[in-house]
LOSEPA-704004 format. One line per 10 residues: number of its first residue (from 1); for each residue x, y, z of N, C-alpha, C. Coordinates in steps of 0.02 Angstrom, whole numbers, plus 50000, padded with zeros to 5 digits. Atoms other than C-alpha are relative to their C-alpha. Example, Ala and Ser with C-alpha at 12.3 -4.5 7.8 and 13.67 -1.06 7.14 Angstrom:
# LOSEPA-704004
1	50045,49941,50000,50615,49775,50390,50045,50060,50000; 49958,49941,49997,50684,49947,50357,49961,50055,50037
This chain:
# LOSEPA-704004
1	49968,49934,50003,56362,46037,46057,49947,50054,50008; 50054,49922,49997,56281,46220,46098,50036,50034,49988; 49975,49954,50054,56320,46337,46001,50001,50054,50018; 49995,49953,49961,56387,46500,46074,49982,50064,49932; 50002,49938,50029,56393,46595,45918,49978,49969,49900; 50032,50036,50075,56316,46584,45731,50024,50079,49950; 49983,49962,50048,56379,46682,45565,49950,49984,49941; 50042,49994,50046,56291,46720,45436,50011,50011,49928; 49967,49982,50080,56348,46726,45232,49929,50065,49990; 50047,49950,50020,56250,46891,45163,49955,49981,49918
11	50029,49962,50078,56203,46890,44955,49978,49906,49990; 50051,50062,49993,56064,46748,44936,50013,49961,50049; 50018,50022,49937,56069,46701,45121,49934,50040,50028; 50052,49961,49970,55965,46856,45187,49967,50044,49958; 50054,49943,50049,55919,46942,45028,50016,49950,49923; 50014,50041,50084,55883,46895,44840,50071,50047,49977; 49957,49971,50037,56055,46962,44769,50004,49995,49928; 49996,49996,50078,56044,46900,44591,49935,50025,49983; 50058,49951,50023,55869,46977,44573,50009,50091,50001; 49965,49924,50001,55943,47128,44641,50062,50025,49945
21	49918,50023,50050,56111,47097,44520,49950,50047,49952; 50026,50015,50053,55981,47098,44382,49961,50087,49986; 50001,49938,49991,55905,47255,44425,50051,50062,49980; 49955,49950,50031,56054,47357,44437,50053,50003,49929; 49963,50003,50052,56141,47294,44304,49960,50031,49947; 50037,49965,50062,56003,47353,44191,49992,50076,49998; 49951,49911,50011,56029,47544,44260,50044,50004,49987; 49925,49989,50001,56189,47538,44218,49991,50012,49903; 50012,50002,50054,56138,47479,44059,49963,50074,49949; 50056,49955,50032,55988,47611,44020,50033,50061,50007
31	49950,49932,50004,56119,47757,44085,50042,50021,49958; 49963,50020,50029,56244,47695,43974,49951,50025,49912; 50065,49991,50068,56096,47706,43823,49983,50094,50018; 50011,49949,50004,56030,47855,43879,50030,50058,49993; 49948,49945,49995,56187,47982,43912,50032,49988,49943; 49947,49995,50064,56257,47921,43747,50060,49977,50023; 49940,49995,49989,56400,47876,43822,50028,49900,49961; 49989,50044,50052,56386,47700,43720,49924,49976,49979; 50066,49990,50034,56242,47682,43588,49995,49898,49986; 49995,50078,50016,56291,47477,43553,50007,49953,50066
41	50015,50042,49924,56201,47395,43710,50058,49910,49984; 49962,50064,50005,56286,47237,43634,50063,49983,50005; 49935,49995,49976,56450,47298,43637,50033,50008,50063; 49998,50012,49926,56440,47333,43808,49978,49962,50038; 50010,50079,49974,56362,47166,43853,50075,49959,49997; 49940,50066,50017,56518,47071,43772,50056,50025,50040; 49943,49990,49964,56644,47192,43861,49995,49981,50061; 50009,49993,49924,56562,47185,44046,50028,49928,49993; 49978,50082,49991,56562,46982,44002,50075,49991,50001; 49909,50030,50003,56749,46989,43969,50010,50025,50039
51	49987,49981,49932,56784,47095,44110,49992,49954,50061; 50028,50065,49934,56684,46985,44233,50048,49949,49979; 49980,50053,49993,56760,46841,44170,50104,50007,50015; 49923,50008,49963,56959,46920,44173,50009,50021,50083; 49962,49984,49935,56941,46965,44357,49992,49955,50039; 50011,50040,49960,56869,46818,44410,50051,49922,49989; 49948,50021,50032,57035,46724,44309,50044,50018,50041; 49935,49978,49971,57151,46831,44386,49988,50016,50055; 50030,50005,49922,57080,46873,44562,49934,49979,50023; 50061,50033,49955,56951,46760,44592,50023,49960,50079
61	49985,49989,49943,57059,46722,44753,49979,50045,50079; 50023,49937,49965,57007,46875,44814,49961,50059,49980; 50074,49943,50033,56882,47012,44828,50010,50052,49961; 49964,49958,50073,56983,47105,44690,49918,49966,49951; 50059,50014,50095,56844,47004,44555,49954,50020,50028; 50056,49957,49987,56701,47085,44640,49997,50064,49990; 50017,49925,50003,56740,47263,44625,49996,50026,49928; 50034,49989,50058,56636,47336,44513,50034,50057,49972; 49949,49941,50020,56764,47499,44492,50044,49977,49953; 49980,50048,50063,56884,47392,44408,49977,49976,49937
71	50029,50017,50073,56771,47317,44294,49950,50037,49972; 50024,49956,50047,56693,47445,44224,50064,50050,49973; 49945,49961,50033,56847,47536,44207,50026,49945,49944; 49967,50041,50071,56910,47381,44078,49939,49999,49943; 50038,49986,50077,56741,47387,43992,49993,50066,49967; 49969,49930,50014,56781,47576,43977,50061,49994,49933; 49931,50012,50019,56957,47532,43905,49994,49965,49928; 50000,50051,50061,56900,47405,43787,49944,50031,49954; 50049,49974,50033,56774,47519,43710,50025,50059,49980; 49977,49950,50008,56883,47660,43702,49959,50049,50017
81	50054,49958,49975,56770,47762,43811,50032,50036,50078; 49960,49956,49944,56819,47892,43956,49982,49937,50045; 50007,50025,49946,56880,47787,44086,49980,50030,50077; 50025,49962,49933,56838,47907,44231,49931,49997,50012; 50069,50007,49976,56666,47872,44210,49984,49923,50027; 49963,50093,49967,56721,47694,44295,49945,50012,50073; 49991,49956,49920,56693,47786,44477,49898,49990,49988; 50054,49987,50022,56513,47842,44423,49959,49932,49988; 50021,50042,50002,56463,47686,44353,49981,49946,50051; 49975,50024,49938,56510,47595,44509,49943,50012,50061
91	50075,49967,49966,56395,47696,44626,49940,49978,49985; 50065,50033,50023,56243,47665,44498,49995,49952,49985; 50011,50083,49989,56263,47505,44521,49979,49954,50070; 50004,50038,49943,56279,47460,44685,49939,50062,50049; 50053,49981,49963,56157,47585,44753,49939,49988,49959; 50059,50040,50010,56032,47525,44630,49980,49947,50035; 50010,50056,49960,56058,47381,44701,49981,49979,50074; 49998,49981,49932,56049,47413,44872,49919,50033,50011; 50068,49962,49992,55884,47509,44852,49956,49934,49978; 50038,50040,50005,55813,47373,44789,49981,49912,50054
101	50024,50037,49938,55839,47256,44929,49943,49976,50041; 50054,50021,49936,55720,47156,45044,49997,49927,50017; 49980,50054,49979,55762,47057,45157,49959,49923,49990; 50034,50045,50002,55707,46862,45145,49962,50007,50072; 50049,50014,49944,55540,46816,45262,50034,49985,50049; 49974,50040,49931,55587,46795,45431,50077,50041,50033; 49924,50011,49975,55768,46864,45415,50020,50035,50058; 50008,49963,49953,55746,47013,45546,49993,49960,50072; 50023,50048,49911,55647,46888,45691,50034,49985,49998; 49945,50058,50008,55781,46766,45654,50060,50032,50029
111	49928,49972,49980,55926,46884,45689,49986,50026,50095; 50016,49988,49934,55814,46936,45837,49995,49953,50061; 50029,50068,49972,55770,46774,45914,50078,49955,50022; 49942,50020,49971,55951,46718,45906,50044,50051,50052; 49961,49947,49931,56028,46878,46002,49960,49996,50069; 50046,50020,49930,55876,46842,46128,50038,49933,50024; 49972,50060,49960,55973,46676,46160,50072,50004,50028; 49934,49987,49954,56134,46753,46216,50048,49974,49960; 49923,50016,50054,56234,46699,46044,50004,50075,49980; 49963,49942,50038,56359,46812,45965,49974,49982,49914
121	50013,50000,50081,56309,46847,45783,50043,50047,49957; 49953,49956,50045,56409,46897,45652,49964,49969,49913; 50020,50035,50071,56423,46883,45461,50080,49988,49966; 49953,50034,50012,56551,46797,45360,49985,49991,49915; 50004,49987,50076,56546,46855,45164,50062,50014,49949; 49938,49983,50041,56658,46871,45024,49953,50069,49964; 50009,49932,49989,56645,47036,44943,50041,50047,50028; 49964,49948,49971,56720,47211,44978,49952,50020,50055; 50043,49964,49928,56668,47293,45157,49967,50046,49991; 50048,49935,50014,56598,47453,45108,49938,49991,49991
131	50047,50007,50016,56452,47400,45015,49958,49935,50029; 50034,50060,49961,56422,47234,45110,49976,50040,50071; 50017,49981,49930,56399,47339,45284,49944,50059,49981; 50055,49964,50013,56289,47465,45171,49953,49942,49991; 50062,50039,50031,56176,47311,45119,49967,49958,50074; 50042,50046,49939,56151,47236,45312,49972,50061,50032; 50038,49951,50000,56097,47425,45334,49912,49984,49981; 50054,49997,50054,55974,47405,45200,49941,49947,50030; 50056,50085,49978,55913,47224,45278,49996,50025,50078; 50022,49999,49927,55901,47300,45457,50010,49961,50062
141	49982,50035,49945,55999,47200,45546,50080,50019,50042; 49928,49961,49999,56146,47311,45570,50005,50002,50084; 49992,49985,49928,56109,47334,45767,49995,49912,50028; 49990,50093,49962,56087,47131,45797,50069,49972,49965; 49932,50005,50020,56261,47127,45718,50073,50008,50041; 49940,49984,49972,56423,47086,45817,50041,50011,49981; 49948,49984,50046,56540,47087,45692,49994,49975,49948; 49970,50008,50084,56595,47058,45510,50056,49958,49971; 49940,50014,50033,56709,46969,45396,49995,50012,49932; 50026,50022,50058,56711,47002,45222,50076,49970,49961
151	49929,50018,50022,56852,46937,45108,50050,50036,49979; 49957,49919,50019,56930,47108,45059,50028,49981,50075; 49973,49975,49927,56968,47115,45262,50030,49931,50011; 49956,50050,49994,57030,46933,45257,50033,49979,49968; 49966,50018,50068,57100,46941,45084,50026,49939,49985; 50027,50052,50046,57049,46774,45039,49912,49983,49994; 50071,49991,50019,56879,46729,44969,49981,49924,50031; 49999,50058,49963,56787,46578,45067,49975,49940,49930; 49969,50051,49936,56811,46425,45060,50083,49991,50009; 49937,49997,50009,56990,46474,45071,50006,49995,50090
161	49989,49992,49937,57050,46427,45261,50026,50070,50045; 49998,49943,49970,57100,46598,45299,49956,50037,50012; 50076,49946,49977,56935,46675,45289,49978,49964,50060; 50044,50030,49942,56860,46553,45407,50049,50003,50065; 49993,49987,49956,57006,46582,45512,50027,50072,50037; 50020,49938,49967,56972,46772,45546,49935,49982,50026; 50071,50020,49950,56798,46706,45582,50016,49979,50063; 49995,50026,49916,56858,46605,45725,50031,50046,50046; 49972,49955,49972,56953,46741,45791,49963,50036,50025; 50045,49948,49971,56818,46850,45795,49936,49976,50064
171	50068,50031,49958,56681,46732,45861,50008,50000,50058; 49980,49994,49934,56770,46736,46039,49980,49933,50010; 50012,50058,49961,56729,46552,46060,50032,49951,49930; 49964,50046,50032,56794,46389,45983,49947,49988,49933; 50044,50009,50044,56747,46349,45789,49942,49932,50001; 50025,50068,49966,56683,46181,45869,49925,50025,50021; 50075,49946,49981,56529,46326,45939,49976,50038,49976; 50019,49930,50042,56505,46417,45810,49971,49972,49915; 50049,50041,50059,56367,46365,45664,50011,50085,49936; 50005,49952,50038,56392,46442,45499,49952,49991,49974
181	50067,50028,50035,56258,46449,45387,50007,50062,49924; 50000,49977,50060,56253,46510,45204,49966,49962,49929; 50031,50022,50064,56183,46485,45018,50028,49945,49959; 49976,50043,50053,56313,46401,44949,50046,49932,50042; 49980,50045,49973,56335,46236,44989,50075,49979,50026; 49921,50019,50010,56534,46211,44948,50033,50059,50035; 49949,49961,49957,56586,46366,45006,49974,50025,50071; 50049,49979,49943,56464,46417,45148,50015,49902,50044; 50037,50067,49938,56405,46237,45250,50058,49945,49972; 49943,50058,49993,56569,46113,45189,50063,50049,49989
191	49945,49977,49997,56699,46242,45181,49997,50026,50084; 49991,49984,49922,56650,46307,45374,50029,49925,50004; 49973,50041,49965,56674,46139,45419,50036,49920,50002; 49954,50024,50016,56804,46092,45331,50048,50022,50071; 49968,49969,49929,56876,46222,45475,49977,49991,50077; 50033,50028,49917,56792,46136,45625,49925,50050,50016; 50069,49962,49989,56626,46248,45607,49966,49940,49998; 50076,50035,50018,56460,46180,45621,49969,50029,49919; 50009,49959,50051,56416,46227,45439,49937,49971,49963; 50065,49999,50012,56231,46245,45391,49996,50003,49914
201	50011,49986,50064,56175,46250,45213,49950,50032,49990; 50077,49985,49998,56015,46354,45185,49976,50010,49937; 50019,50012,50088,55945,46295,45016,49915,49998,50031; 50078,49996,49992,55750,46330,45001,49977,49961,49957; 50039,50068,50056,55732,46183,44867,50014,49942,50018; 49995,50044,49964,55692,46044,44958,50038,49926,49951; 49949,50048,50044,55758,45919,44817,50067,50007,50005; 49923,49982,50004,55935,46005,44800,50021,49961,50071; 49996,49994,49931,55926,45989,45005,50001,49889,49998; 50026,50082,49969,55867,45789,44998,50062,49981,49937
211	49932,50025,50021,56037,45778,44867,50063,49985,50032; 49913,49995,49960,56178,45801,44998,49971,49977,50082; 50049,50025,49948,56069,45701,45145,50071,50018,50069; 49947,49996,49953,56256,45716,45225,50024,50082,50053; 49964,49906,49971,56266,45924,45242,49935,50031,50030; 50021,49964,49962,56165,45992,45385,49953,50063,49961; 50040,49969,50044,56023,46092,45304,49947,50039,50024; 50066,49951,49979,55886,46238,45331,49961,50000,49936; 50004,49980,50045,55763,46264,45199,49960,50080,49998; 50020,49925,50007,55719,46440,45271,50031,50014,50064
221	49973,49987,49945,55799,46550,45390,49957,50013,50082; 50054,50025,49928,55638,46527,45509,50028,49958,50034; 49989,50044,49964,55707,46361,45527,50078,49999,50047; 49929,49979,49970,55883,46423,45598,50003,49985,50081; 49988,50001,49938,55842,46437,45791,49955,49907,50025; 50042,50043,49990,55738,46283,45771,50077,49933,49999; 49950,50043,50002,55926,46187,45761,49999,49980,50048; 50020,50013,49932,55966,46076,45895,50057,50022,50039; 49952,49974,49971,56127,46170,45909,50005,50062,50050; 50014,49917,49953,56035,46316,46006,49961,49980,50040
231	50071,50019,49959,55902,46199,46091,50036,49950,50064; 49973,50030,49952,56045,46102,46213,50019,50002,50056; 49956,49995,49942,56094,46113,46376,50068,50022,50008; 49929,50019,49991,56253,46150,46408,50003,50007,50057; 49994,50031,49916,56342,46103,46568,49997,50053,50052; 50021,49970,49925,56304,46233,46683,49931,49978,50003; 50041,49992,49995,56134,46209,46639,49956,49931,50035; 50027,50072,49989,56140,46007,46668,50028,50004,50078; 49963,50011,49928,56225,46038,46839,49958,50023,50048; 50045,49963,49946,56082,46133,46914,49935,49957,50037
């Protein structure tokens, strides 16, 4: 197989997202301390935790349990604290986050090196759109970008077969040509191709990687164009 077109999962594929997580969550925190607006950091630990955990109960289907507007408006609620500062919170969160970005080694050449080969590139994330198309800003790959999916715009979250089949839609070629590649094993590299993708795994711990000897594996996105799904002939090329 040659591979006409390759997708990409975003949050720990091309950037450190839970380092970044970790970051903003602690402005949120120190704003929260500082403006007075709650003096019991612990009380607002236990609410965010129950928040996080009812949206990912009740819409972990969909990119409803990601938005951070929502759940700060319930840890608002459950603290008896102005919910309008929901909105606010929200912002200093995700543009902390966002500022703190940088992309993994390589991820720039990599996006470059494959559009030099005449594939379509896209990305294929769960998440709301807004802030996922601010964060491939942030990583600089916004112009080697053909298109998008996130799960807000396919309103299901992957490995749900509907997300993967707006991907194929978009990719303009069959999912049979089209290599996904992402962080998480189950829903990234065996949920693509559960849907007839080529579905990559890109784990950087070579043990985890030598556990599932069966799922197609990178352990850096250097090694991406180095597949042999971009290095084949295809038949015009064997006819010449």
């Amino acid at each position: 197989m040659k591979a006409k077109a390759i997708v990409f999962d975003i949050d720990d594929t091309l950037y450190d997202f839970h380092a970044c997580h970790a970051v903003a969550i602690d402005c949120v925190r120190r704003h929260v301390l500082e403006t007075g607006l709650c003096s019991d950091i612990e009380k607002w630990n236990a609410a965010y935790e129950n928040a996080f955990r009812w949206q990912f109960k009740v819409h972990g289907h969909s990119a409803v349990c990601h938005d951070r507007g929502i759940r700060f408006q319930r840890v608002l609620e459950a603290l008896k604290l102005p919910i309008t500062r929901a909105a606010a919170l929200e912002t200093l969160y995700w543009e902390s986050l966002i500022a703190r970005i940088e992309p993994f080694d390589g991820t720039v050449e990599a996006f470059d090196a494959l559009k030099a080969k005449g594939l379509t590139v896209g990305l294929g994330t769960n998440m709301t759109a807004y802030w996922q198309l601010r964060k491939i800003e942030k990583i600089g790959i916004a112009p080697l970008v053909d298109f998008a999916v996130t799960s807000e715009e396919a309103a299901a979250e992957k490995p749900d077969p509907a997300f993967f089949a707006l991907v194929a839609e978009k990719c303009g070629c069959s999912p049979g040509e089209t290599v996904f590649v992402g962080d998480d094993r189950c829903r990234d590299a065996e949920g693509a191709a559960k849907c007839g993708f080529v579905g990559v795994w890109l784990e950087r711990d070579a043990d985890k990687r030598a556990a599932f000897p069966g799922v197609p594996s990178v352990g850096s996105i250097r090694d991406i164009g180095l597949l042999p799904y971009f290095n084949q002939p295809g038949k015009e090329d064997r006819n010449k």
